[in-house]
C-alpha positions in Angstrom: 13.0 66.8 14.1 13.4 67.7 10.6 16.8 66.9 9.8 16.3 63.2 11.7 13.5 63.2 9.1 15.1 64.2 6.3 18.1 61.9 7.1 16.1 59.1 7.7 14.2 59.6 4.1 17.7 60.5 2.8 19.2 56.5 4.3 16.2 54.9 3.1 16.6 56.4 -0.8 20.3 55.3 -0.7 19.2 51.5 0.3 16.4 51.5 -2.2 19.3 52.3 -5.1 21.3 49.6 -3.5 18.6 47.1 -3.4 17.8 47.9 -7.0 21.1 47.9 -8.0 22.4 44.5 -6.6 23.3 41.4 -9.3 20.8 38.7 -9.3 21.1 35.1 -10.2 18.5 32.6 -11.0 18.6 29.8 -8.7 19.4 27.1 -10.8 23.0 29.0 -9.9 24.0 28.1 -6.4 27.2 26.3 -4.7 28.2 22.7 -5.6 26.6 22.9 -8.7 28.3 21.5 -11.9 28.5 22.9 -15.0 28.5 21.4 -18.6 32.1 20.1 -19.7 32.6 20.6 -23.5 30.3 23.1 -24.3 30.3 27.3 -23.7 28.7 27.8 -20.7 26.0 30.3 -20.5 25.4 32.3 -17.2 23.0 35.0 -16.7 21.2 37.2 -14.2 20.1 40.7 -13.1 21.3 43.8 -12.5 20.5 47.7 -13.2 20.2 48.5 -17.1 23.5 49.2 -18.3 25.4 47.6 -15.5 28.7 46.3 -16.2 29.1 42.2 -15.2 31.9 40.5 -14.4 31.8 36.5 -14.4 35.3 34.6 -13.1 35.5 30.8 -13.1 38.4 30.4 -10.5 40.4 27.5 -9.0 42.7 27.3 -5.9 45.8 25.4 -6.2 48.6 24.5 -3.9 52.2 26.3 -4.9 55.0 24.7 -2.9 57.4 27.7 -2.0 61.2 26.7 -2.8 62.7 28.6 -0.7 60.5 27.8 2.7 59.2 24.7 1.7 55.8 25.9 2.3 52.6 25.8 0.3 51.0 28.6 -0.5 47.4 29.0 -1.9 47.2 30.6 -5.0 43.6 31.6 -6.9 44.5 31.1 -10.8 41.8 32.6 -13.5 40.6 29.9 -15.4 37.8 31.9 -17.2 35.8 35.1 -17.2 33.3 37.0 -19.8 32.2 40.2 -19.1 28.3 41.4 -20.4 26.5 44.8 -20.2 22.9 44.4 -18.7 20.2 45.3 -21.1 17.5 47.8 -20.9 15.4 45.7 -19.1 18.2 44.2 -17.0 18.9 41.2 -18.3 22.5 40.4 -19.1 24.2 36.7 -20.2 27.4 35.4 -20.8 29.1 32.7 -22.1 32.3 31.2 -20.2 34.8 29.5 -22.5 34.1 25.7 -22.3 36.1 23.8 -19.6 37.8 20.4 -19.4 36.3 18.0 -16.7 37.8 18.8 -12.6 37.0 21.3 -9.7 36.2 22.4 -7.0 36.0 25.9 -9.1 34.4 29.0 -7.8 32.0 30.9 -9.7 32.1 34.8 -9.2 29.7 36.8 -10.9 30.5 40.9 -9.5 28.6 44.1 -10.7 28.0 46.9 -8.2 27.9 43.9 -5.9 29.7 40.5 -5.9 28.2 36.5 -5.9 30.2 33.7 -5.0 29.9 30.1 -5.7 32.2 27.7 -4.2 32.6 23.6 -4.7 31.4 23.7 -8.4 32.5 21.1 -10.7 32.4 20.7 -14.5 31.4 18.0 -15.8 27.8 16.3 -17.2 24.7 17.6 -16.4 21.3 15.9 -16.9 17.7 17.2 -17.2 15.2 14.6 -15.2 11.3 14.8 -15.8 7.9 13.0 -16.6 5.5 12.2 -14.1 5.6 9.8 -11.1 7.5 7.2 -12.2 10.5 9.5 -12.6 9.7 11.7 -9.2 9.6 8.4 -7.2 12.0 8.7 -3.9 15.2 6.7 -3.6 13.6 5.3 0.2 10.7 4.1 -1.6 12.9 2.1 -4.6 13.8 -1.5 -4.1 15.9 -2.1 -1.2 15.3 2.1 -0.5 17.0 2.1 2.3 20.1 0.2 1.9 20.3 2.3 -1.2 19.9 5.5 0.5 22.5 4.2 3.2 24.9 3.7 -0.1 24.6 7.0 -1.9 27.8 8.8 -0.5 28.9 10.4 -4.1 30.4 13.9 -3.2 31.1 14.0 -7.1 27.5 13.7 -7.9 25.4 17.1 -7.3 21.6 17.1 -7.2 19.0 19.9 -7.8 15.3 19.3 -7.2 13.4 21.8 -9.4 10.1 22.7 -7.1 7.0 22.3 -8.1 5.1 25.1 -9.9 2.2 25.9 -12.4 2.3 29.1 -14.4 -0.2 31.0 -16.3 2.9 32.5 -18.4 6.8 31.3 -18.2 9.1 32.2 -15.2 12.2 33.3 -15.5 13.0 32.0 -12.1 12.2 29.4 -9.9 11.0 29.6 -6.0 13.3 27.8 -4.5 16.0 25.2 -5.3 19.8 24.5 -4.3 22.6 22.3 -5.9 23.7 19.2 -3.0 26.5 16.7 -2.8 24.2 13.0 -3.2 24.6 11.9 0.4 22.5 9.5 2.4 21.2 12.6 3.9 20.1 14.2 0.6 19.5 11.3 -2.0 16.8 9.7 0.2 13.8 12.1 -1.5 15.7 12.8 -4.7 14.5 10.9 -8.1 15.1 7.3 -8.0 15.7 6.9 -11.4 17.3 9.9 -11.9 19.9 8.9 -9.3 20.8 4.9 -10.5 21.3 7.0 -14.4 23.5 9.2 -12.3 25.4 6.8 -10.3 25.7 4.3 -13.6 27.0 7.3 -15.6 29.2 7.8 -12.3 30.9 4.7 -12.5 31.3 4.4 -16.1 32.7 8.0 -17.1 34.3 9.0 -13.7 33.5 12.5 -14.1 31.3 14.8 -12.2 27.8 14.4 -12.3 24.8 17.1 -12.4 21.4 15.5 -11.6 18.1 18.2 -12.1 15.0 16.6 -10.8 11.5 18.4 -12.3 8.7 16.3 -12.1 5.1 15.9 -11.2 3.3 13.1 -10.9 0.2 12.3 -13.2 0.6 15.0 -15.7 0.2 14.7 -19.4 3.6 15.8 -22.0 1.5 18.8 -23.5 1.8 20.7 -19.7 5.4 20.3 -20.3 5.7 21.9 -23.7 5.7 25.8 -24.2 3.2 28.1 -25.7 5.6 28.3 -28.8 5.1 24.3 -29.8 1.0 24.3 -28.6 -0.1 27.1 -30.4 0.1 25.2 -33.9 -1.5 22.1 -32.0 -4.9 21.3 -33.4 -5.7 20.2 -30.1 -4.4 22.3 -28.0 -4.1 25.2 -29.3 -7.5 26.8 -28.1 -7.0 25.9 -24.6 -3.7 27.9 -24.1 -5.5 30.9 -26.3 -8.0 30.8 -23.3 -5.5 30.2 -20.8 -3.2 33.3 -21.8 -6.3 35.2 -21.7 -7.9 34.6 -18.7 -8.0 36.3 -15.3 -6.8 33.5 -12.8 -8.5 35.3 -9.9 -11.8 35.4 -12.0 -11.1 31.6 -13.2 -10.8 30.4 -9.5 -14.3 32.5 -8.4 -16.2 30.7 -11.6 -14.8 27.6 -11.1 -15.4 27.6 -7.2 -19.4 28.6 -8.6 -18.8 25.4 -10.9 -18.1 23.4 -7.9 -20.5 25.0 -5.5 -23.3 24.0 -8.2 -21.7 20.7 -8.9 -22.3 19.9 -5.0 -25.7 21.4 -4.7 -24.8 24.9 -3.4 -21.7 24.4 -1.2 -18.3 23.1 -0.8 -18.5 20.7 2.6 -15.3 21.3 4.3 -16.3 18.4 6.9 -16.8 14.7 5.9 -20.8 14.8 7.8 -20.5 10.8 7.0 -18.0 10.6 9.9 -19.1 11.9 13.1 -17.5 11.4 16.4 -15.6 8.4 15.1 -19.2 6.8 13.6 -19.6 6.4 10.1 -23.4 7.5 10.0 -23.7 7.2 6.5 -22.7 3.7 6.7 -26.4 3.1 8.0 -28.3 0.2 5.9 -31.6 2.2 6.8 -30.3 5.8 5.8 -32.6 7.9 3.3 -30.6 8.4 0.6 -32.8 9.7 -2.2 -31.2 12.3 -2.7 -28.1 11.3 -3.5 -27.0 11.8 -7.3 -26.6 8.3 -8.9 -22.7 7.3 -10.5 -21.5 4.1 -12.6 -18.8 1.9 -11.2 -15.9 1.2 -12.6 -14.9 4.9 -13.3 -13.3 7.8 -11.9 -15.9 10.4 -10.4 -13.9 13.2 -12.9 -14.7 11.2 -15.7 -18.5 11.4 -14.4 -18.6 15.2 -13.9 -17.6 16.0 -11.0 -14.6 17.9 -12.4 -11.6 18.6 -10.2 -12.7 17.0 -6.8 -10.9 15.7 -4.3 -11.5 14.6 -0.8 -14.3 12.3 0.5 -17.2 10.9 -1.1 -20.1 7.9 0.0 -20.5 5.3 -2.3 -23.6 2.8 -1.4 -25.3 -0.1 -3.3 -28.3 -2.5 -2.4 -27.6 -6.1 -2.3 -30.6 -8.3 -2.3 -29.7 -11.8 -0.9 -31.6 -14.7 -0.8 -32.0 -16.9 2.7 -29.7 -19.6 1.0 -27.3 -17.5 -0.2 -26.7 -15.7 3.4 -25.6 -19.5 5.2 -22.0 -18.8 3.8 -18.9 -16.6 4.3 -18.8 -14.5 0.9 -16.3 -12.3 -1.0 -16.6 -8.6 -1.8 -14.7 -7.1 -5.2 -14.7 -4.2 -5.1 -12.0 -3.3 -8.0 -9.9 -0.4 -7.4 -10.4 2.5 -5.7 -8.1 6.2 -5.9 -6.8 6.5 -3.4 -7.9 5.0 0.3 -11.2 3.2 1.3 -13.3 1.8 4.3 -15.9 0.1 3.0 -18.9 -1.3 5.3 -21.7 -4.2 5.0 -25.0 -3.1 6.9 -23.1 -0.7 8.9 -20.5 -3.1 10.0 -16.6 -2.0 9.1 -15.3 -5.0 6.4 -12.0 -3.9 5.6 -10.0 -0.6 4.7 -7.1 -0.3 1.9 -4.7 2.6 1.0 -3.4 2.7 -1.8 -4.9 3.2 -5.4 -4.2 0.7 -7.5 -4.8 -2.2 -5.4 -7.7 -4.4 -5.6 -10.0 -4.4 -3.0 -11.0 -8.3 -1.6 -12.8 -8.2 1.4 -14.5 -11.4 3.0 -18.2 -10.8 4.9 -18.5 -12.9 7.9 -22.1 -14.7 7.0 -23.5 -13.3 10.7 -23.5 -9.8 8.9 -25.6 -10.8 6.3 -29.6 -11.1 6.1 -32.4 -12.1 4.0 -33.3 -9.5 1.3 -32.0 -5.9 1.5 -28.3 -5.7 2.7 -26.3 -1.9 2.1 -22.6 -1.8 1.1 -21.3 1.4 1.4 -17.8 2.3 1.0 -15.8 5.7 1.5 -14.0 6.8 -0.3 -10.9 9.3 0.2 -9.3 10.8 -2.8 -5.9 12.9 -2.1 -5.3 14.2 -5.5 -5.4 13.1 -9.1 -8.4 11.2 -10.5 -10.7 9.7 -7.5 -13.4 7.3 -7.2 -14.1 3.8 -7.2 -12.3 2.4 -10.8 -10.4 -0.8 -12.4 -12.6 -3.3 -14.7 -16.7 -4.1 -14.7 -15.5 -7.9 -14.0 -13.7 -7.3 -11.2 -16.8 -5.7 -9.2 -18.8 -8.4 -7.7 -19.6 -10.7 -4.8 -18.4 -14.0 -4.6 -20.8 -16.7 -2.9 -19.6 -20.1 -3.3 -19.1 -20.8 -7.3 -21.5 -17.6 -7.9 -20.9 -14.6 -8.8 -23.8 -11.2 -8.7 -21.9 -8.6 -10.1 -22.6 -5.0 -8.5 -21.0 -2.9 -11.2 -23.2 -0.5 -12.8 -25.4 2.5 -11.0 -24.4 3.6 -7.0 -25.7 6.1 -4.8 -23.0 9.0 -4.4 -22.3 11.9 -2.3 -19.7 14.2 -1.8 -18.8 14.6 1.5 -16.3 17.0 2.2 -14.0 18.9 -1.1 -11.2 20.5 -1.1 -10.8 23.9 -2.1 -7.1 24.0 -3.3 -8.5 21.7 -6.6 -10.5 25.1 -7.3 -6.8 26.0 -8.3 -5.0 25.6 -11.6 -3.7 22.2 -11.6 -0.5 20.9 -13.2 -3.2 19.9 -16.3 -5.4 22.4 -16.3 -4.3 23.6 -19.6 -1.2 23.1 -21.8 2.0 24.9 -20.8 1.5 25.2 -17.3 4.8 22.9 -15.8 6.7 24.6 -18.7 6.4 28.2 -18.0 6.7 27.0 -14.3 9.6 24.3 -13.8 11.3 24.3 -17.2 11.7 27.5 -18.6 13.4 28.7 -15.4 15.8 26.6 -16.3 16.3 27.2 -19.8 19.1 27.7 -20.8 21.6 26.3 -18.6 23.9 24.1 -20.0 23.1 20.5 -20.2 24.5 17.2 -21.6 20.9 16.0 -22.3 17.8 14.7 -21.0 15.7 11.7 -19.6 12.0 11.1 -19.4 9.9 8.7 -17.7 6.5 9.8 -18.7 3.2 8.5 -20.6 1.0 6.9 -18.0 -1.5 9.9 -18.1 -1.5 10.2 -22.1 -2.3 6.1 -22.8 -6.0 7.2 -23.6 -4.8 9.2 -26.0 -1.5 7.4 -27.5 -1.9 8.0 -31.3 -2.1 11.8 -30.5 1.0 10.8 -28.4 2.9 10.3 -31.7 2.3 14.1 -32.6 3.0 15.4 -29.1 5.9 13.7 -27.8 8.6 14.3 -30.0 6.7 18.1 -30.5 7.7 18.5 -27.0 11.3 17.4 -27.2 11.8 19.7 -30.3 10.1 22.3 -28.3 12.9 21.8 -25.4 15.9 21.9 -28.1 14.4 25.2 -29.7 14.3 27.0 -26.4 17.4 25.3 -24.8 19.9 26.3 -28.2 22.0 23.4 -27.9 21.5 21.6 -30.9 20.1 18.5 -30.5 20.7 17.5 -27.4 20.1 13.8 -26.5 16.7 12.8 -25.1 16.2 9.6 -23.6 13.1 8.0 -22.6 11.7 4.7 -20.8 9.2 3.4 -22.7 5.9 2.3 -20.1 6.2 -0.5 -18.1 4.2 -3.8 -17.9 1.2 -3.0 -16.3 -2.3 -4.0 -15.0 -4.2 -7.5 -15.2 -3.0 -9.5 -17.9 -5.0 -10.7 -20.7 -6.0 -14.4 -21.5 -6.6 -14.0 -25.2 -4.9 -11.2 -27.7 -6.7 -8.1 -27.7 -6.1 -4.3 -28.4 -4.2 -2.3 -25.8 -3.9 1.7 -24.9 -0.6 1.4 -23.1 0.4 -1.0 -26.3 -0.5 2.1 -28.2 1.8 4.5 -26.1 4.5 2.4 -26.2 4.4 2.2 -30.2 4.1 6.6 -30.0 7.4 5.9 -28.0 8.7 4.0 -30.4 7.9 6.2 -33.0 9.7 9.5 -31.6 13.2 7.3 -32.1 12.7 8.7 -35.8 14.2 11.7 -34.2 18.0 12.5 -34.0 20.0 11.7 -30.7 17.3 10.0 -29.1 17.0 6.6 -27.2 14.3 4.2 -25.4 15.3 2.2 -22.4 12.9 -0.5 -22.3 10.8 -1.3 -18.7 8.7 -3.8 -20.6 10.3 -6.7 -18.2 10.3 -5.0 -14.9 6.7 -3.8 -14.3 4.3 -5.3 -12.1 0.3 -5.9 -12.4 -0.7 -4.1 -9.8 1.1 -1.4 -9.1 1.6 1.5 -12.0 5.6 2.3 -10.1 7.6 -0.7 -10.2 10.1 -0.5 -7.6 12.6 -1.8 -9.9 14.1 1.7 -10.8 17.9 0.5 -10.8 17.7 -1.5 -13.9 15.4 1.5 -15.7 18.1 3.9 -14.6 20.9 1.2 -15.8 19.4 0.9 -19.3 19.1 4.8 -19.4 22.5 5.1 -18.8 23.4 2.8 -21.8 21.1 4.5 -23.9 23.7 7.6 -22.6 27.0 5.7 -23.4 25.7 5.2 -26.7 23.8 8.0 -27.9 25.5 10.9 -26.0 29.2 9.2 -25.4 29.5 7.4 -28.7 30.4 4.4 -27.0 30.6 0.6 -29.1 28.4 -1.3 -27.2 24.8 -3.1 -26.9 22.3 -0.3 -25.6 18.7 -1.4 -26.1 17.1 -5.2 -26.8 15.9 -6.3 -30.2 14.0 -4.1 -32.4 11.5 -4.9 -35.3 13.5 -4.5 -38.4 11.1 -6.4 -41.2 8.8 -9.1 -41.8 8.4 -12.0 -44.6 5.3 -13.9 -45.2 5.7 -17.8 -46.2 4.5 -20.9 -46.4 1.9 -19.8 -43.8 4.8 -18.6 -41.0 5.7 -15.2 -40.5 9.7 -14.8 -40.5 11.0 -11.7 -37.9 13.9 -10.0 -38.5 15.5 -7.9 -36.0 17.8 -5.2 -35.1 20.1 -4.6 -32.5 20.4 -8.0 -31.4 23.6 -7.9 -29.8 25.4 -11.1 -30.0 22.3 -12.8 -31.2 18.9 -13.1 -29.8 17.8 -15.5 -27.0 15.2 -16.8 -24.6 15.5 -15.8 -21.0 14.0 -19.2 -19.7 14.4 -22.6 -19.8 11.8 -24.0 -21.8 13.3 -22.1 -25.1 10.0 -21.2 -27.2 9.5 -17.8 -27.6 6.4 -16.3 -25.9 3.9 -13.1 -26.5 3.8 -13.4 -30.1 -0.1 -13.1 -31.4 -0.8 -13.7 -35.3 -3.5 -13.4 -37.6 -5.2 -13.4 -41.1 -7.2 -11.0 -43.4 -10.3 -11.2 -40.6 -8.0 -9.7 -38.3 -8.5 -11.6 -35.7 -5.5 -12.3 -33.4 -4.4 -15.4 -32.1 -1.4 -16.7 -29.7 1.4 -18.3 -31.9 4.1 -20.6 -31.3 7.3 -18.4 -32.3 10.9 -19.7 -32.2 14.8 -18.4 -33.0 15.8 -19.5 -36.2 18.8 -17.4 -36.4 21.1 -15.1 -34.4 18.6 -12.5 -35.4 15.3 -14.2 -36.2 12.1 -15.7 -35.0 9.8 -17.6 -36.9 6.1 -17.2 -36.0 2.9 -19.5 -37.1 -0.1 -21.0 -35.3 -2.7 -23.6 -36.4 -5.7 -21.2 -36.4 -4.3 -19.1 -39.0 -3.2 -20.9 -42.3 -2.6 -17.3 -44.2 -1.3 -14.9 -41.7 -0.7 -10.7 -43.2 0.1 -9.8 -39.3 2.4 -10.1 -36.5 2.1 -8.3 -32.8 4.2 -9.1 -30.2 4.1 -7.8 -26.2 1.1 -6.4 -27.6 -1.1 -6.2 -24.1 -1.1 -3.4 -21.0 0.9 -6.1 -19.3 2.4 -8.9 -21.4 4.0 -10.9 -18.6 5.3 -14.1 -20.1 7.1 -11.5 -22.7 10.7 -14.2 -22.6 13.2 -12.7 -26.1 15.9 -11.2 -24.9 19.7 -10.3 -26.6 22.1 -12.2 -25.4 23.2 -9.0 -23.6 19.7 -9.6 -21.8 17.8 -6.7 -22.6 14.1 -7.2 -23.9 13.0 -7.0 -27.0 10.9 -4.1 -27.5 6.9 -5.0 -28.2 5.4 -4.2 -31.8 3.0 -4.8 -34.4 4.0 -5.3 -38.2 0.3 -4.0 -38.7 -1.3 -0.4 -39.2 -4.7 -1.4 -38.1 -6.9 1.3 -36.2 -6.2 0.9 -33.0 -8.6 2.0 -29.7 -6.9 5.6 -28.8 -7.6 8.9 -30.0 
């Protein structure tokens, strides 16, 4: 009994030093990956301390036997480094760079041997930001005949997933290099995968695609501790995220929540029972329900975090006249779905949250004095609640209008505990230690971005953060520096009748800014947004101008890469004279009335006015209007959403929205 023992504790000793001693590889490493042409390429893993690694780049090849006639397989060495792990078992080497071609396979043997088959060499791209670059192929324009399309063996895709970090990983959870097939593409990036398929048909070469992205977060999640800890800003939140105790974080901030929802955290909606929304009920007591202002998100009002359902309800008093008609509800916005009610009666439902909510009241519903609308309100992550502009919340009778924004009742009905969690921006640094660093430093080609949605409110810190961040990724990558491309924001939201300042205008001058630094490039969406939806499906032509953008910057290729760019201005005669760059084979209006549109001017008062602009020269527009006889300013495209924007290269890409001014704008 005591030798079965003994042997048994004897077997399980030996598996315990060959479990320990096994080589490990990150799993950014995996089959049908592709590896950076041009450039040493760094591989690295784990093993015992002081293990000896061994790292072959093989190929098999076809030898035709003269004698039988035959062919014969043959493995041929095409590159190998050897590396000694280090005390705390860590090792990395460097393979000899490598001409484009494969399928290679990638050995990597200590005490015990890895193998990597179908890997290619040949350019690999870094994909992030926030939704707009982690929207699905399906859910593009024409999704699924695109997805039905995407049969490119020689293009390789990695999806990076999703993780938040107190400190930086050194590996990821899970992840695995694919051929781009209609069976993998469908989920993949959109805009990562028109870049790649553009770069695809251009360079004929191999492409490497790595998807990490998250939707809604801000650039300083994305940079590492290294970068934020000499932010102003940000600095003292990553000081107090290092320190904390997560476990002892997620107890306060559950206590937070519990005591934000008056001593518990309802895990069932109690407005909803058995298919009845009770609290839809006109006569309901409701005085105890906190009070909220509409438009605005309910985290922007305190309640910090929240998601799930909540009860919003507001008094209507009608007159008897004004309840003889049919009338309109506005309702704005609402994050993310809604059913909203009219003295208990079910008016209309919507899911999706940036969509403006019209619903028309049958007149039968309506009475005399008192009516209730109540609307619920079902937030499934990000910022929630009942949002959008004051002017867009009212209710339409006839050629009146009695606007209902302002104070509602409000009640949260059921939470949901996972937002007690560190969220993606919780604090600086989280997606960084999480989905990049992982990464880091596997050898790349260069990067895109699609990102800037979440930081509009604050776009002149923007200027300061952004291109921190892409310094921050060439420190810890050691690459040099590598080219990062961007898409500057789309057009967006309601557009304006008159001039006036703009947040996203803001962010997409930061953007505009961060070209200062080397190797970088902007691929302009400024054409191919939509008003109410913040992801245009239009990804093929951002992922097309990305890709010239690449051609240029990172393939040194002649040709026209972005639309015209503010170069100067000249003041005369009461017209402002625009010079641009980068007007391609001369400048030109992409409709056929030919005056120039979205230019605003103005004088010393500084007040802005529309202007009558038009081409002078291959690459100049002259700008004036009657309302202002001395003009010192010039904006153009200047608006969240400047939809009539019409100047163009004759290469048709659009010129890219500025202001000659340095006038305080509206973000912080």
């Amino acid at each position: 009994m005591n030798t079965n023992r003994n042997l048994l504790i004897l077997l399980l000793f030996i598996l315990s030093i060959t479990v320990q001693a096994e080589v490990k590889m990150p799993k950014i490493f995996s089959s049908n990956m592709v590896l950076q042409q041009g450039m040493e390429i760094p591989v690295w893993g784990w093993a015992d301390a002081g293990e000896e690694i061994s790292v072959m780049l093989t190929k098999t090849v076809v030898h035709l036997n003269e004698n039988t006639n035959e062919g014969e397989k043959l493995t041929i060495m095409t590159a190998s480094a050897k590396a000694i792990a280090d005390e705390g078992g860590k090792w990395m080497v460097k393979l000899p760079a490598q001409k484009y071609g494969g399928p290679f396979t990638l050995r990597v043997k200590g005490k015990n041997t890895l193998s990597y088959d179908n890997v290619m060499i040949g350019e690999v791209w870094v994909c992030s930001g926030q939704s707009n670059m982690e929207w699905p192929l399906i859910n593009a324009k024409n999704g699924e005949n695109e997805v039905a399309a995407a049969n490119y063996p020689n293009m390789r895709l990695f999806t990076v997933s999703k993780r938040v970090s107190q400190f930086p990983q050194d590996d990821l959870e899970e992840g695995e290099w694919v051929e781009c097939s209609p069976e993998t593409a469908p989920v993949f990036s959109a805009v990562g995968y028109f870049f790649g398929r553009s770069l695809l048909e251009e360079l004929d070469v191999p492409i490497g695609l790595i998807h990490t992205s998250w939707g809604g977060t801000v650039a300083e999640t994305w940079t590492s501790a290294e970068t934020i800890e000499d932010d102003p800003d940000f600095s003292d939140p990553m000081i107090e995220l290092q320190q904390m105790d997560v476990e002892t974080y997620k107890k306060e901030k559950e206590a937070q929540v519990r005591k934000m929802l008056g001593g518990e955290i309802p895990t069932e909606d109690k407005g909803m029972q058995d298919g009845k929304a009770v609290w839809s009920d006109p006569d309901m007591n409701d005085k105890d329900w906190s009070s909220i202002k509409t438009p605005g998100l309910w985290e922007e009002q305190g309640y910090f975090d929240i998601d799930g359902i909540a009860w919003y309800r507001k008094e209507l008093d009608l007159t008897d006249d004004q309840t003889q008609t049919n009338v309109n509800l506005h309702l704005g916005k609402i994050d993310d779905a809604d059913i909203t009610f009219v003295n208990g009666i079910e008016v209309g439902k919507t899911n999706a949250y940036d969509e403006e909510r019209v619903y028309t009241i049958d007149k039968k519903y309506l009475k005399p004095g008192k009516n209730m609308i109540v609307v619920r309100v079902n937030d499934t992550g990000g910022g929630g609640g009942i949002w959008g502009a004051p002017e867009d919340q009212y209710v339409a009778i006839g050629n009146e209008r009695i606007d209902i924004s302002g104070d509602w009742k409000f009640k949260v009905s059921k939470a949901v505990v996972q937002a007690i969690d560190l969220g993606p921006n919780s604090y600086p640094t989280l997606l960084f230690n999480g989905m990049i660093n992982p990464i880091v430093p596997y050898g790349i080609k260069g990067a895109i971005w699609y990102q800037g949605e979440s930081n509009a409110g604050r776009a002149k810190q923007y200027q300061r953060i952004f291109p921190n961040m892409i310094r921050d990724w060439r420190a810890h990558w050691k690459q040099g520096d590598f080219p990062f491309l961007f898409v500057q924001l789309a057009n967006y939201m309601k557009p304006t009748q008159k001039p006036a300042e703009s947040a996203w205008a803001e962010l997409r001058e930061a953007q505009t800014m961060t070209l200062d630094l080397p190797n970088t490039g902007m691929a302009s969406a400024i054409d191919i947004g939509e008003a109410n939806d913040i992801h245009p499906r239009n990804k093929q032509d951002v992922g097309k101008r990305l890709a010239l953008n690449a051609l240029k910057v990172a393939y040194d290729k002649d040709i026209v890469y972005t639309g015209p760019t503010y170069k100067s201005v000249e003041f005369k005669d009461g017209k402002a004279f625009i010079t641009f760059s980068n007007t391609g084979d001369g400048l030109a209006v992409k409709d056929k009335y030919g005056y120039v549109k979205a230019f605003a001017i103005a004088g010393e008062d500084r007040e802005f006015h529309w202007a009558k602009a038009e081409i002078i020269n291959p690459t100049t527009v002259v700008v004036q209007s009657y309302a202002v006889k001395d003009p010192v300013a010039v904006r153009f495209g200047w608006a969240d959403n400047p939809d009539d924007l019409n100047l163009y290269n004759l290469e048709e890409l659009p010129a890219n929205p500025f202001r000659t001014d340095d006038w305080p704008g509206i973000t912080k």
